[in-house]
N, C-alpha and C positions, 0 to 999 in steps of 0.2 A: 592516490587518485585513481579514478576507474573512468574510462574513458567506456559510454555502452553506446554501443551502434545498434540504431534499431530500425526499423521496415518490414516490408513485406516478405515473405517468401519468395526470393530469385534477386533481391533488390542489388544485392551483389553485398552485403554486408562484411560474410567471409572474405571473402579477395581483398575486399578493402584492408579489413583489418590485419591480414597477414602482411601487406604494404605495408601498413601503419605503424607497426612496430621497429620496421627499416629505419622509420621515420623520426622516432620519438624516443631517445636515448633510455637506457633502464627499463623498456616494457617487458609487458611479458603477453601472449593469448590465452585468454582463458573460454572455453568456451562450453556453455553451459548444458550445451543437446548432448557432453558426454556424461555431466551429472544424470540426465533422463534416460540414459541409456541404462547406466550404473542400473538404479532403480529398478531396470526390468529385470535384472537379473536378483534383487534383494529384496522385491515384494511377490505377494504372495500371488496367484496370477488373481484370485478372487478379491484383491484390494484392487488389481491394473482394471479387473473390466468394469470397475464402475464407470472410467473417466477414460476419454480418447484421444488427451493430452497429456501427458506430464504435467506441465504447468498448471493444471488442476488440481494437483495431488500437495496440499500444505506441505507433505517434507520435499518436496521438490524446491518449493519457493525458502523455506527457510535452509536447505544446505547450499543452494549458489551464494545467498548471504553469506553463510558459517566459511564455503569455499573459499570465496572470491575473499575473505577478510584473512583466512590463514594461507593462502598465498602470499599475499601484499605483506603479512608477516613474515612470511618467508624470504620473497625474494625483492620485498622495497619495489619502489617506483612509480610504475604507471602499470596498470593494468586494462588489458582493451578487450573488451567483450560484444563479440558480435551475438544479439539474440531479440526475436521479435518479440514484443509484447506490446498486446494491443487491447487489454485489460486493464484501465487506469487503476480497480483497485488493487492489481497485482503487481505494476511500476510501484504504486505508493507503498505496497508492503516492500516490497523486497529494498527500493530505495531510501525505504526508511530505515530497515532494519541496517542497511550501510553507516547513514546519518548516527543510528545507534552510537556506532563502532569507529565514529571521527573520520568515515571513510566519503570524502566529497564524488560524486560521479557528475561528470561533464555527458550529456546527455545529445545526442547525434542523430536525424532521420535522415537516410539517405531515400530519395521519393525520385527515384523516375518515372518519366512520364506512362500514366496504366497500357497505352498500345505495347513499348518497348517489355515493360514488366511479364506481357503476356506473352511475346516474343522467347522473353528470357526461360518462362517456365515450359514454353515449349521445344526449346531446346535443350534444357535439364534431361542429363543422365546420368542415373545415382549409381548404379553397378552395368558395366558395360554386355556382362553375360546374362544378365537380369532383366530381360526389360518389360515385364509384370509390376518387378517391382518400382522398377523406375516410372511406371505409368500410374502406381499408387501416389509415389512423390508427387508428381505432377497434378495427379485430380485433384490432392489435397491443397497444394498453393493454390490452383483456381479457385477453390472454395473458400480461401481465408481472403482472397480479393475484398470480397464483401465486406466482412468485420471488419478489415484493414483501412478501407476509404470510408468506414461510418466512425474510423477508432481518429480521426486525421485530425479532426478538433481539436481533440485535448492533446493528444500529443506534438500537432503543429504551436499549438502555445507554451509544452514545456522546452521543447528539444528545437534545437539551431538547424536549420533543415536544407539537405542539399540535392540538388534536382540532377543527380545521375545519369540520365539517358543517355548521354552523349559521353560521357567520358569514361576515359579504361579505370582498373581499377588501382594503379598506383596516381594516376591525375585526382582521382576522388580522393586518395586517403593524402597526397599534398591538402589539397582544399580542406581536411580537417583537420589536417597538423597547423594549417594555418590559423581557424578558428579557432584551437585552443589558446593557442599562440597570441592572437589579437586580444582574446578576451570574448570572441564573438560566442562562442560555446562556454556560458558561464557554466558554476556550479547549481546543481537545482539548492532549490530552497526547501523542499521537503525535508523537515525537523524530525525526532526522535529521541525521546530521553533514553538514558541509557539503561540496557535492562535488567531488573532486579537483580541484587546477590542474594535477595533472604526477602520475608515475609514485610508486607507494605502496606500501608496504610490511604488509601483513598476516598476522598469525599466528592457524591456527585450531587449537583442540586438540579431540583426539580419545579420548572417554570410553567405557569399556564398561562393558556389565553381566555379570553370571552366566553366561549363554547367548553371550558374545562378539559381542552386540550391539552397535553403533556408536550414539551419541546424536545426534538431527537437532536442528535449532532454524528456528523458525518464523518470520521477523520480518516485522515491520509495514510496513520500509519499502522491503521489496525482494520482488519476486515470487523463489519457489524455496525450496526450503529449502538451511540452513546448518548448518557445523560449528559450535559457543561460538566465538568467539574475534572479531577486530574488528581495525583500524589501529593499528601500532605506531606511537607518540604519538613525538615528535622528543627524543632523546637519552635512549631507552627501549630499553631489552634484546629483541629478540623473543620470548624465552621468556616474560619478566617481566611482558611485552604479555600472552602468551596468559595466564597465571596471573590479570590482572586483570582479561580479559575477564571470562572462565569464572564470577570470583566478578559481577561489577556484573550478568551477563546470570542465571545461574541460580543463584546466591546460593552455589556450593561453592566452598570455598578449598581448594585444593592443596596438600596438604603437602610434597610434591618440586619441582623444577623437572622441567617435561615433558621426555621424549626427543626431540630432533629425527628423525623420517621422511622427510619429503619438502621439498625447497625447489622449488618451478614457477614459471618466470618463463610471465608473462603478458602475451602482445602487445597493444601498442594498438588497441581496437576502439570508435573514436567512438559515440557519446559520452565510453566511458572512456579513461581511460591507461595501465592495465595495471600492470604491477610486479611483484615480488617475492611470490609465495606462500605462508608455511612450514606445514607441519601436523607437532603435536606429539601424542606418546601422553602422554595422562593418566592413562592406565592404570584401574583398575579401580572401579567406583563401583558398591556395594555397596548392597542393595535398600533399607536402613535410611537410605542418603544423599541413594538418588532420592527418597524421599519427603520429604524437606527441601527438593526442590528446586523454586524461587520465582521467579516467571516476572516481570520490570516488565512493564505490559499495554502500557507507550506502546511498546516496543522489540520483544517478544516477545509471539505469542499462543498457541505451543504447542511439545511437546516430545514426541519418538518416540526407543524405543531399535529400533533395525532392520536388517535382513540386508543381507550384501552386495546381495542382490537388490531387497530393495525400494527399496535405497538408489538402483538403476539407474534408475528409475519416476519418485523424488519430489527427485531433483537435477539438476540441469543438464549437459549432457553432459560439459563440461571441470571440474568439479567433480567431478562422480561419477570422472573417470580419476583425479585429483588422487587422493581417495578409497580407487580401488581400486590404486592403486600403494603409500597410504600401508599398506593392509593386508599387500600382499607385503611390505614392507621390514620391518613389524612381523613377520612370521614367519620371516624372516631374520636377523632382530639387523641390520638394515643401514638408512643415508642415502640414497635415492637423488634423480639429479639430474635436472627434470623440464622440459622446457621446452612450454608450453600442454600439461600433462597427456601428453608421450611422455618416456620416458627416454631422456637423451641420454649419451654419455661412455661 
């Protein structure tokens, strides 16, 4: 289990969780600003100055995964990680890719009151002979204030949330050994199938509306948006695949079997394995059906019916081709055969 403490900058997370492990028999800290450190010395400086986070950088988010999972390999237990994130699609990545790996995180905001928080970062000092740089630390907690009280929504609905101000930091990290304890700090529900050992086979269907809009889907555990549809299950039809995505992700059941459009074979690109892509027409879904339609929050957080164009903007580029070739074949009457999104044959 993974115990993640999250907040602001200065929220007292650290302290807490170095309590917390006093507290909580088997833990261990793990803590992931040394993965982003690591990084700065193993990337190349012209990959660091694109981005002014770490947490921006994909192998940042997938090795606190990869870490935090060969830890708990290692050393069993509980593991407690103090670390802000205030990017819900970077919670969903990284705690899905846990979910992956059978690894449940009990999910903790410690939220003192913003006076005391500003208090706390203006007392922050990071190296005592440094203090340039300790006034770098400090600018930048003032400045994630902002994202931090606009990120409070979504993460005040996933994570058990405790109001800090007033207490030191072993009284706070009792109060979360208590919530786990009670039950009040459940497990998130954010899902994750577990990921490929070899090349897979997936079917996505393709819904419109009125306006001959295309329907997107938003999911938790994967940056980018998607068509409904998911991996065809072993000694499963890939139509029959998309028909059962379509209902388990937004609750419509199909009364036909979908048209096949396009099948794309997709190259091996490490981490993945690539495979077989098919996208089906599901044809028309009708404004009395879209509003039946029922999002699970662990898998899915939102839904768009949208233009070819916008579709260019909020899909991945060999998706969106996928996409726009399945729309020509639909005005065709015609299969066509795609390999990484070109038509081949």
């Amino acid at each position: 289990m993974i115990v993640w403490i999250n907040g602001a900058f200065s929220a007292g997370k650290t302290s807490a969780a170095r309590e917390l492990i006093d507290l909580i028999p088997n833990s261990t800290f793990y803590d992931p600003e040394l993965t982003g450190a690591g990084l700065r010395h193993l990337l190349p400086q012209k990959k660091l100055a694109e981005v002014t986070d770490f947490q921006d950088l994909p192998i940042w988010r997938r090795l606190v995964v990869d870490t935090a999972a060969a830890l708990l390999a290692e050393v069993g237990g509980v593991l407690v990680v103090p670390m802000t994130l205030l990017r819900q699609e970077y919670r969903d990545e990284i705690f899905g890719g846990l979910a992956s790996r059978r690894i449940p995180v009990r999910h903790v905001l410690l939220s003192p009151d913003e006076t005391i928080l500003r208090q706390r970062i203006a007392g922050r000092v990071e190296i005592a002979d440094d203090p340039e740089h300790s006034e770098r630390v400090r600018q930048w907690a003032y400045e994630h204030i902002g994202p931090y009280l606009s990120a409070l929504d979504w993460i005040t609905g996933d994570a058990h949330t405790i109001d800090n101000s007033a207490l030191t930091p072993h009284e706070t990290a009792e109060l979360i050994a208590e919530a786990l304890d009670t039950g009040a700090a459940p497990a998130c529900e954010i899902v994750q199938t577990p990921d490929p050992t070899s090349e897979t086979v997936a079917a996505g269907v393709l819904l419109f509306d009125e306006d001959g809009r295309v329907l997107l889907v938003d999911p938790t555990y994967k940056p980018g948006w998607e068509f409904p549809g998911g991996v065809v299950e072993s000694g499963e039809a890939p139509a029959q695949a998309g028909i059962r995505e379509v209902a388990e992700e937004i609750g419509i059941r199909l009364e036909r079997v979908p048209k096949l459009l396009v099948i794309d074979w997709e190259a091996p690109e490490p981490p993945g394995y690539g495979g077989l892509r098919l996208l089906f027409d599901g044809g028309l879904l009708p404004g009395r059906e879209a509003e039946r339609l029922m999002l699970p929050g662990s898998e899915l957080r939102g839904w768009r019916f949208v233009t070819e164009a916008e579709a260019a903007i909020m899909l991945p580029p060999t998706r969106y081709e996928r996409l726009r070739w399945a729309l020509r074949a639909r005005e065709q009457s015609a299969v066509l055969n795609l390999e990484a999104g070109v038509p081949v044959g």
